[in-house]
DSSP file (Angstrom, degrees, kcal/mol; ACC not computed):
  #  RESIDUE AA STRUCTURE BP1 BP2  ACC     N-H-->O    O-->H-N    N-H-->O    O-->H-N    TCO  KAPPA ALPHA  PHI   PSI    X-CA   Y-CA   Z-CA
    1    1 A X     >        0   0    0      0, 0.0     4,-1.5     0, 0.0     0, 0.0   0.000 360.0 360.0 360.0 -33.1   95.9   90.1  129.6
    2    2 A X  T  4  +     0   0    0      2,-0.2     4,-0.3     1,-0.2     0, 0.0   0.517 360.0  51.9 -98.8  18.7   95.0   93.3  128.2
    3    3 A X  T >> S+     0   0    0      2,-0.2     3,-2.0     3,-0.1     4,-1.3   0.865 107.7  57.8 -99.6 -58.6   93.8   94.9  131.6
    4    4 A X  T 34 S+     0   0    0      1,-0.3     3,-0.3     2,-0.3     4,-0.2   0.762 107.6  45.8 -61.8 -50.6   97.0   93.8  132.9
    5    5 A X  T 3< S+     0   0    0     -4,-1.5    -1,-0.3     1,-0.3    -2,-0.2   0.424 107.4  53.1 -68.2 -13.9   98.7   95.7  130.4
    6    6 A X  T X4 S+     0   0    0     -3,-2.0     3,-1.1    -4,-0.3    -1,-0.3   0.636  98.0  69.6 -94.3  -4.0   96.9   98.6  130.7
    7    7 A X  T 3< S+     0   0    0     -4,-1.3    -2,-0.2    -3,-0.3    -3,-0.1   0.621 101.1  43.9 -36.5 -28.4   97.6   98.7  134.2
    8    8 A X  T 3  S+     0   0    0     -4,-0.2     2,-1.3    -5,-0.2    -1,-0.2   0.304  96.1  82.4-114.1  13.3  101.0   99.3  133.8
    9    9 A X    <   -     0   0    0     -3,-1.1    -1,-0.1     1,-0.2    -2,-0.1  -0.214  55.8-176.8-111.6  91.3  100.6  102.0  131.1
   10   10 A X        +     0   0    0     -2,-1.3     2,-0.8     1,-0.1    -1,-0.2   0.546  68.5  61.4 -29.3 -27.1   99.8  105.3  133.0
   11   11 A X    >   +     0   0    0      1,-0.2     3,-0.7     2,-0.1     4,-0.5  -0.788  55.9 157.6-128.6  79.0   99.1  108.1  130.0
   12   12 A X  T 3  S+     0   0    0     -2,-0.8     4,-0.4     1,-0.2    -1,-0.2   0.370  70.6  75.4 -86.0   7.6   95.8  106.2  128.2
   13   13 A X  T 3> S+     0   0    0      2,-0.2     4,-1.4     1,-0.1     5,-0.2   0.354  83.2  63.7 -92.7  -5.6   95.3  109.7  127.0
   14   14 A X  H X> S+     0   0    0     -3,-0.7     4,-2.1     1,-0.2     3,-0.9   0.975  95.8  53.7 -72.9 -44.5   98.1  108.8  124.7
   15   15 A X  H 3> S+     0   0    0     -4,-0.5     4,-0.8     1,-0.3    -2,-0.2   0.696 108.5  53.3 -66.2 -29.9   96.2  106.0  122.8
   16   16 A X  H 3> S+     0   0    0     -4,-0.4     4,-1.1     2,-0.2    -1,-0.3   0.663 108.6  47.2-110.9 -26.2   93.4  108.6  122.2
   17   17 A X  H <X S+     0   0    0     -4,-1.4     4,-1.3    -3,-0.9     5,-0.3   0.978 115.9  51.4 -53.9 -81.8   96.0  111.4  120.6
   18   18 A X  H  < S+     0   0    0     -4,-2.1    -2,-0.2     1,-0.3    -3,-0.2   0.493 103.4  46.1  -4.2 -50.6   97.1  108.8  118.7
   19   19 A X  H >X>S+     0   0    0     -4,-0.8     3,-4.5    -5,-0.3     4,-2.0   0.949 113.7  59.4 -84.5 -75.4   94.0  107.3  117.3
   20   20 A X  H 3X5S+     0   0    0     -4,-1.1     4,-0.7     1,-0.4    -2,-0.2   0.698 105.2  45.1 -42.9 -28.3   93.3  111.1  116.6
   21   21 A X  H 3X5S+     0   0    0     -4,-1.3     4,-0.6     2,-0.2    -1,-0.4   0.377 109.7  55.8 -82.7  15.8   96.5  111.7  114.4
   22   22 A X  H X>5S+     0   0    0     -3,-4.5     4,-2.8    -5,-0.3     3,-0.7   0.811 115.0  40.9-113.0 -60.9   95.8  108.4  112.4
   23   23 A X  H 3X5S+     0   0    0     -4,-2.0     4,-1.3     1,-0.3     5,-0.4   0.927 112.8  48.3 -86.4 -33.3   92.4  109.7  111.5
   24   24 A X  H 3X<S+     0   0    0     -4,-0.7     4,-2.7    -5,-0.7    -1,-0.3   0.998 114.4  47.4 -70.6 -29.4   93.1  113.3  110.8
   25   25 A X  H <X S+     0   0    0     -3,-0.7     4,-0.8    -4,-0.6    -2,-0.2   0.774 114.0  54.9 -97.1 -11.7   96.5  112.1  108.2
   26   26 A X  H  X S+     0   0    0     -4,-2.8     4,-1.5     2,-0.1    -1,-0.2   0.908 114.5  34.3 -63.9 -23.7   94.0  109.5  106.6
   27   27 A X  H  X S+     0   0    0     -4,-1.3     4,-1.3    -5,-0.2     3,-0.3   0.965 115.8  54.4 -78.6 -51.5   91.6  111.9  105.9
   28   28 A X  H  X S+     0   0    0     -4,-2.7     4,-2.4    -5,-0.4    -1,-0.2   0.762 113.3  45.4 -48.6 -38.5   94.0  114.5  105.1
   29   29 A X  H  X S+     0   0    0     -4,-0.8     4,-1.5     2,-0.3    -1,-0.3   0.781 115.2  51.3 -97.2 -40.7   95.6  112.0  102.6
   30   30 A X  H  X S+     0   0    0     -4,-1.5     4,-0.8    -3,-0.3    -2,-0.3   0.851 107.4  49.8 -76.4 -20.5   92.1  111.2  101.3
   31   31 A X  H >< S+     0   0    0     -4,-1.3     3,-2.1     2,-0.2     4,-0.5   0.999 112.3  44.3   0.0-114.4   91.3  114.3  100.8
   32   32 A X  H >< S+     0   0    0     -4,-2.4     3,-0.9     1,-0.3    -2,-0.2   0.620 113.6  55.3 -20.7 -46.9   94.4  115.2   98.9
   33   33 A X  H 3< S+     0   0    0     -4,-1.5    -1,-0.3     1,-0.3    -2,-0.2   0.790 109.7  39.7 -90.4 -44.3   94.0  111.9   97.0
   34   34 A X  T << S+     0   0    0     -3,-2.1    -1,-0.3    -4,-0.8    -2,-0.2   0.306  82.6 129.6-110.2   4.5   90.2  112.3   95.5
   35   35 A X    <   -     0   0    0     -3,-0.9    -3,-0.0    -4,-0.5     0, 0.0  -0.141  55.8-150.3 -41.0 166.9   90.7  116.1   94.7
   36   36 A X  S >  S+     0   0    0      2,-0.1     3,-2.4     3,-0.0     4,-0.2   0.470 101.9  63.4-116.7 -36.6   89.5  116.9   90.9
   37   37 A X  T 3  S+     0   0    0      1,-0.3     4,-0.4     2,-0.2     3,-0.2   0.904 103.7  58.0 -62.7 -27.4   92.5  120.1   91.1
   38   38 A X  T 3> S+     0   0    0      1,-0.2     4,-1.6    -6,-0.1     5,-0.4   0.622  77.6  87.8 -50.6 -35.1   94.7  116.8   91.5
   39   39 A X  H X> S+     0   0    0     -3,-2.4     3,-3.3     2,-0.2     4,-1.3   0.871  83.5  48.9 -54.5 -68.8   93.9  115.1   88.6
   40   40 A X  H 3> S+     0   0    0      1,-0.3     4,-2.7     2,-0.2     5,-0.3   0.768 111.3  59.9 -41.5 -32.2   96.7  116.6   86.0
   41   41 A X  H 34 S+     0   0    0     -4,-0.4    -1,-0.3    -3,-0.3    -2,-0.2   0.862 113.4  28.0 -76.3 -28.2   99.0  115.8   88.6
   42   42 A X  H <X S+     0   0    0     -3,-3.3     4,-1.4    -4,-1.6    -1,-0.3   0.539 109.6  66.6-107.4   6.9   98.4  112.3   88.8
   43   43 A X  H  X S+     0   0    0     -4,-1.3     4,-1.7    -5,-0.4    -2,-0.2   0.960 108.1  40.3 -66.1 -61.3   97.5  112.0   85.7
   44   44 A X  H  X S+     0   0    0     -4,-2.7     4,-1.0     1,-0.3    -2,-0.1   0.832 114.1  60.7 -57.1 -19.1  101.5  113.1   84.7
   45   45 A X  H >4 S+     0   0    0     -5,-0.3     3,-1.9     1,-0.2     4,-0.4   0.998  99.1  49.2 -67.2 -60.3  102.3  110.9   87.5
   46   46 A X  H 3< S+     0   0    0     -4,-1.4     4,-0.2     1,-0.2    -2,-0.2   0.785 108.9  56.3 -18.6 -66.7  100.6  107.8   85.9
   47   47 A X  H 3< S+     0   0    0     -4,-1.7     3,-0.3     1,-0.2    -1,-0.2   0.563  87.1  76.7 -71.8 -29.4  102.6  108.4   82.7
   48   48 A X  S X< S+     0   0    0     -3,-1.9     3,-2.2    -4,-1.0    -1,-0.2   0.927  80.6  65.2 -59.8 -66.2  106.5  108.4   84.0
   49   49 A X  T 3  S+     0   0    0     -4,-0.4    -1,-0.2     1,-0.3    -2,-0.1   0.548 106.6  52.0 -56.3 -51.2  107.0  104.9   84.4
   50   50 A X  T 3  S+     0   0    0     -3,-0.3     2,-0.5    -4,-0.2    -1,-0.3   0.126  85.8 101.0 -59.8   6.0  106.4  105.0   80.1
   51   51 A X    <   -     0   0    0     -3,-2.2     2,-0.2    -4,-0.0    -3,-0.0  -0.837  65.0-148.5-104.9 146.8  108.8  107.6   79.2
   52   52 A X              0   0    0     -2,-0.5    -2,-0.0     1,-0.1    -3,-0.0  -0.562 360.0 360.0 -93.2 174.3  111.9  106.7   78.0
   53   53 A X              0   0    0     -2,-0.2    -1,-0.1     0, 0.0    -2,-0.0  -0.013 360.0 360.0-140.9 360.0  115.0  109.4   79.2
């Protein structure tokens, strides 16, 4: 079934851009995420839910 279905999709060089933007904005986003310059920032982040306004 799934040769069948890539028979009819002509541009399999999509699936392989594809796959390449998935992994560069996970990393990108892990990266960002596991930074130590980050920390204050989610530290203050962490904290809103507890302030009252």
């Amino acid at each position: 079934m799934k040769s069948e279905v890539l028979q009819q999709f002509p541009h399999i060089q999509l699936t392989g851009f594809a796959m390449l933007l998935f992994l560069g904005s996970f990393i990108a986003v892990a990266i960002q995420t596991f930074k130590r310059s980050a920390r204050p920032t989610f530290q203050r982040i962490s904290e809103l839910p507890l302030e009252d306004n």
